[in-house]
BAGUVEX-724329 format. One record per residue (C-alpha): x, z, y; residue number from 1. Coordinates in nm, 3 decimals. Each point is the difference from the previous one (the first is absolute). Layout:
N
X | Z | Y | minu
X | Z | Y | NUM
...
END
This chain:
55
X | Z | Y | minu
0.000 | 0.000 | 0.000 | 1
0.276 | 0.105 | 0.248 | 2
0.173 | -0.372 | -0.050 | 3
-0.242 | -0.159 | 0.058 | 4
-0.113 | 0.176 | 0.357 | 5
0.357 | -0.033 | 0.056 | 6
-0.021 | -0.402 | -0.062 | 7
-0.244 | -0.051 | 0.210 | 8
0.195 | 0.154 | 0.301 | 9
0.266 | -0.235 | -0.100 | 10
-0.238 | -0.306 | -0.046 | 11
0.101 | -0.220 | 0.329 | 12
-0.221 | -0.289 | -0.086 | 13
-0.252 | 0.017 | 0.286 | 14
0.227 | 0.081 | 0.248 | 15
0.119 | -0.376 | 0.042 | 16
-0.355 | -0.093 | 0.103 | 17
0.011 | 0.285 | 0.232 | 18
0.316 | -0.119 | 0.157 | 19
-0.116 | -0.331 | 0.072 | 20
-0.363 | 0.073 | 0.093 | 21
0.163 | 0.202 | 0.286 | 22
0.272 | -0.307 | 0.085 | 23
-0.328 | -0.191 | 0.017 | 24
-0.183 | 0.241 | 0.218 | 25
0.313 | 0.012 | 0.243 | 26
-0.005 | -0.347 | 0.014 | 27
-0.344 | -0.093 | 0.053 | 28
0.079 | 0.327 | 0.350 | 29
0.242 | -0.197 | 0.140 | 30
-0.173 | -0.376 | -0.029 | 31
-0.288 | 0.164 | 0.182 | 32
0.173 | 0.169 | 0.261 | 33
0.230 | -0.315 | 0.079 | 34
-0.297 | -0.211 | 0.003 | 35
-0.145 | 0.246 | 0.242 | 36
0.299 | -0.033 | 0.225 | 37
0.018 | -0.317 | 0.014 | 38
-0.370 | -0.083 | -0.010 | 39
-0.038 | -0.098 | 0.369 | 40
0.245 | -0.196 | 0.042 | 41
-0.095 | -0.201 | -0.346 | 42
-0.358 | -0.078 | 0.148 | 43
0.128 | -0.110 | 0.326 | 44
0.239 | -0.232 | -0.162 | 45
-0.261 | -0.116 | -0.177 | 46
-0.221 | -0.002 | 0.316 | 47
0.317 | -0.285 | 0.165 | 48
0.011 | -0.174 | -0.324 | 49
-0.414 | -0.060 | 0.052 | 50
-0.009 | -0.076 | 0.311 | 51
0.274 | -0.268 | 0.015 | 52
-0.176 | -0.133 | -0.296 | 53
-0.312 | -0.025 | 0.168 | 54
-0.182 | 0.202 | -0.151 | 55
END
């Protein structure tokens, strides 16, 4: 009984996923504050880009 309480605490297998769900999460934080950032200056760009166009 005692090994095999003691191989669970040693039993890293879900720990990977945890790893990289939290890499993801970081991530997905920093795409969505740089697209924040720069969000203004995207749509007026965009805004030129129309309007030379003619649109």
């Amino acid at each position: 009984m005692k090994a095999k309480l003691m191989g669970l605490f040693k039993d890293e297998t879900g720990q990977a996923m945890t790893e990289y769900g939290l890499i993801l999460a970081l991530i997905a934080v920093v795409v969505i504050v740089a697209l924040g950032a720069i969000g203004g200056q995207l749509n007026t760009f965009f805004e030129t880009i129309k309007t030379a166009l003619g649109g």
